[in-house]
C-alpha positions in Angstrom: 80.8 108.7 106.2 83.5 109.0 108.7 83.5 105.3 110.0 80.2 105.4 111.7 76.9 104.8 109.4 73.3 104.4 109.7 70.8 102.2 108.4 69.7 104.0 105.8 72.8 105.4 104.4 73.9 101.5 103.7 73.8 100.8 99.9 72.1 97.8 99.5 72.8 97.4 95.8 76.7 98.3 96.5 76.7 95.5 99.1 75.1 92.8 97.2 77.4 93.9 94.1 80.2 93.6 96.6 79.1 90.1 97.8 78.9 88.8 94.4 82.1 90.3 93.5 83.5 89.0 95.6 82.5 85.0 95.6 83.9 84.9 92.0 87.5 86.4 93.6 87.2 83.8 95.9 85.9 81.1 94.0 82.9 81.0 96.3 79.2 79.9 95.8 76.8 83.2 94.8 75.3 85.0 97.9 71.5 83.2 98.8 68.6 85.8 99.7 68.3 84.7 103.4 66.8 86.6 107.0 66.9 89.8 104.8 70.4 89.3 104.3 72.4 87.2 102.4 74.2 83.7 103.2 77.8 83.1 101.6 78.8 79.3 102.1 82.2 79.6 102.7 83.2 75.8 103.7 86.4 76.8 105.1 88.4 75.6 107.6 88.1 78.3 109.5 84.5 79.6 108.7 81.9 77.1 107.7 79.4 79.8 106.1 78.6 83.6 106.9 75.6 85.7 107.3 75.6 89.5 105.8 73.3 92.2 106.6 73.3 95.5 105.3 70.6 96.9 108.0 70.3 95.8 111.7 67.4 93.8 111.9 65.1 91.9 114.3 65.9 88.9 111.8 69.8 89.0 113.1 68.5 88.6 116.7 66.3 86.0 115.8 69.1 83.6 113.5 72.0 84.2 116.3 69.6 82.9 118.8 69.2 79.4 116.8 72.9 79.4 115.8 75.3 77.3 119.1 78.0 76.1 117.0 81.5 78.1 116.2 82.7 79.3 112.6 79.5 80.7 111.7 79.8 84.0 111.4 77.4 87.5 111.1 78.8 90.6 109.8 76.6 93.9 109.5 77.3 97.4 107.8 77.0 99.2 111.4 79.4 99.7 114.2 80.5 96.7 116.3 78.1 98.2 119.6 75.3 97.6 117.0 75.9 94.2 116.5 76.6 93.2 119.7 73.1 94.7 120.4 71.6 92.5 118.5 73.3 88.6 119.4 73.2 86.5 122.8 75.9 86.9 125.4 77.9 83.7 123.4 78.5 85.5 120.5 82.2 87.2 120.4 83.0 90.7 118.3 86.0 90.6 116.2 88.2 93.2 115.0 86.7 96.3 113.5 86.9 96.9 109.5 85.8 99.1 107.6 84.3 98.9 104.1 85.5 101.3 101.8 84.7 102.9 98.2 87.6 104.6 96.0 86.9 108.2 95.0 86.6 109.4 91.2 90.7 110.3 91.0 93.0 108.0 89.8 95.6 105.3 91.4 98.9 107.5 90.5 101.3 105.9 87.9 102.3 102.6 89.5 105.8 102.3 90.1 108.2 99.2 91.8 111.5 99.2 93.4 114.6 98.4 91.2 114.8 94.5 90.9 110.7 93.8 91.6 108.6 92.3 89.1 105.2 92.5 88.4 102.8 89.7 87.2 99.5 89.9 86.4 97.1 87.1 85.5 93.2 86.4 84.7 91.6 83.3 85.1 87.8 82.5 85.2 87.2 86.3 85.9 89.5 86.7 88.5 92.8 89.1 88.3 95.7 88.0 90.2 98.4 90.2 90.9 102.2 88.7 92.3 105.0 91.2 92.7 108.2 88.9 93.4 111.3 90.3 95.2 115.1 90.1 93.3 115.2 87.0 95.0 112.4 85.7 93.7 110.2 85.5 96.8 106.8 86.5 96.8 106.9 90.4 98.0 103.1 91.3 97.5 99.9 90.4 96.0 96.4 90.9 95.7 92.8 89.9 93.6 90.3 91.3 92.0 86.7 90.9 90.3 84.1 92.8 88.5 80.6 92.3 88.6 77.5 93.5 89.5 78.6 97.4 89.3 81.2 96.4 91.7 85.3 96.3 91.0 86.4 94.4 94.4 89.9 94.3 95.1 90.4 91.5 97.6 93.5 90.1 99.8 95.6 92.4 99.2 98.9 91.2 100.9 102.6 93.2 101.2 105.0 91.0 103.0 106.4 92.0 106.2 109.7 91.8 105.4 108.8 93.9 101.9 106.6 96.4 103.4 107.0 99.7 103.6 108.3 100.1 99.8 105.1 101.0 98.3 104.1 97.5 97.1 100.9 98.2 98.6 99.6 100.8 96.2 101.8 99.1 93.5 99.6 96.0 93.9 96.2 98.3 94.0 96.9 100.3 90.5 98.1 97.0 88.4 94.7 95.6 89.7 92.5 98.5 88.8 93.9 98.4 85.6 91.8 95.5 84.8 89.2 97.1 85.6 86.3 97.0 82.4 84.1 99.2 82.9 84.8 102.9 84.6 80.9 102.8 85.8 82.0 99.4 88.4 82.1 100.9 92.2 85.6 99.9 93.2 85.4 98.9 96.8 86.8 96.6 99.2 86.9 95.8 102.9 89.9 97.0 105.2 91.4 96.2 108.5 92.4 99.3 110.8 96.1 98.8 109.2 94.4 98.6 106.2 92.4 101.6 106.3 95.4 104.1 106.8 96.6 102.8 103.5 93.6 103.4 101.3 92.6 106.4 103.0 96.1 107.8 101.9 95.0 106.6 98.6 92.1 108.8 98.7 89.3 106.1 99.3 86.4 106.8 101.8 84.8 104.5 104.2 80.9 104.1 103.2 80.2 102.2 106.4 81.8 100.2 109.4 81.3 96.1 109.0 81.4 94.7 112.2 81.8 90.8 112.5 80.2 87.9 115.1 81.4 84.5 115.8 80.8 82.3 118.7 83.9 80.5 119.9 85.4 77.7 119.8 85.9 77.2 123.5 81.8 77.3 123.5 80.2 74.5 124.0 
């Protein structure tokens, strides 16, 4: 899939696996059955819960209609025109992502800069991964769970002034080496930025994931 997907070429079981991989690398409640989707309460300053749907679905028309309050978002596995379909005049698109599943060949040998160190740490079945800077200043990191079927590599953060040195994919291979069992999908969910990198890593995009929220300035 090439960044634009159908209904029926959504895995279902990937995206649940993905959901609930993703609460424990957030420290999240588990994803709640709801509207045919699932419900993720978030409880975050900036989002209060979100709705996910793997298939575009009268049901998504039906719960943005009840829904007039901001940080409450939907996100579906189609392309943002989908979405927008589908929700009141209200609701506001956000940036595109993508989610995306790593292919069957390896990260390559992960290698830092002279004077960057790596640290990695697992706690409560999540993997943490901080590269520092000579200085000792944070330089990159990222997160990572397993369940489900589902390796998710989540947040995974180079910063600006430390980008560009292959921290990125440094970050990516100490996670995956975590990794339990070689049967978990590894997937995550990129940004357009984002997606340049892990396509260059040899990972494919197994659908768009377009994302709702009313705005604040709405009454």
């Amino acid at each position: 899939m090439n960044g634009s997907a159908s209904a029926d070429a959504v895995d279902r079981a990937l995206i649940a696996g993905w959901l609930h991989a993703r609460s424990i690398a957030r420290a999240l409640p588990m994803p709640v059955a709801e509207h045919g989707g699932w419900r993720v309460d978030t409880r975050s300053e900036q989002e209060w819960c979100r709705y996910v749907f793997a298939d575009p679905t009268p049901a998504i028309a039906e719960l943005a209609q009840g829904i007039t309050q901001p940080r409450l978002y939907i996100k579906l596995c189609q392309d943002d025109a989908v979405l927008r379909a589908l929700l009141p005049s209200r609701w506001q698109i956000c940036a595109p992502s993508w989610m995306m599943t790593a292919v069957a060949t390896p990260l390559a040998e992960t290698r830092l800069p002279d004077g960057y160190l790596p640290k990695v740490e697992s706690i409560g079945g999540v993997v943490r991964v901080a590269i520092t800077s000579p200085d000792g200043a944070l330089a990159a990191s990222g997160y990572a769970a397993e369940a489900s079927g589902v390796f998710v590599y989540d947040r995974i953060v180079a910063n600006p002034d430390h980008q560009r040195r292959g921290l990125g994919r440094a970050v990516m291979g100490l996670l995956q080496a975590q990794r339990r069992s070689s049967a978990s999908r590894e997937v995550l969910v990129a940004t357009a930025q984002g997606r340049a990198l892990y396509t260059s890593l040899g990972w494919s995009v197994h659908c768009p994931y377009a994302t709702a929220v009313i705005p604040d300035a709405v009454p």
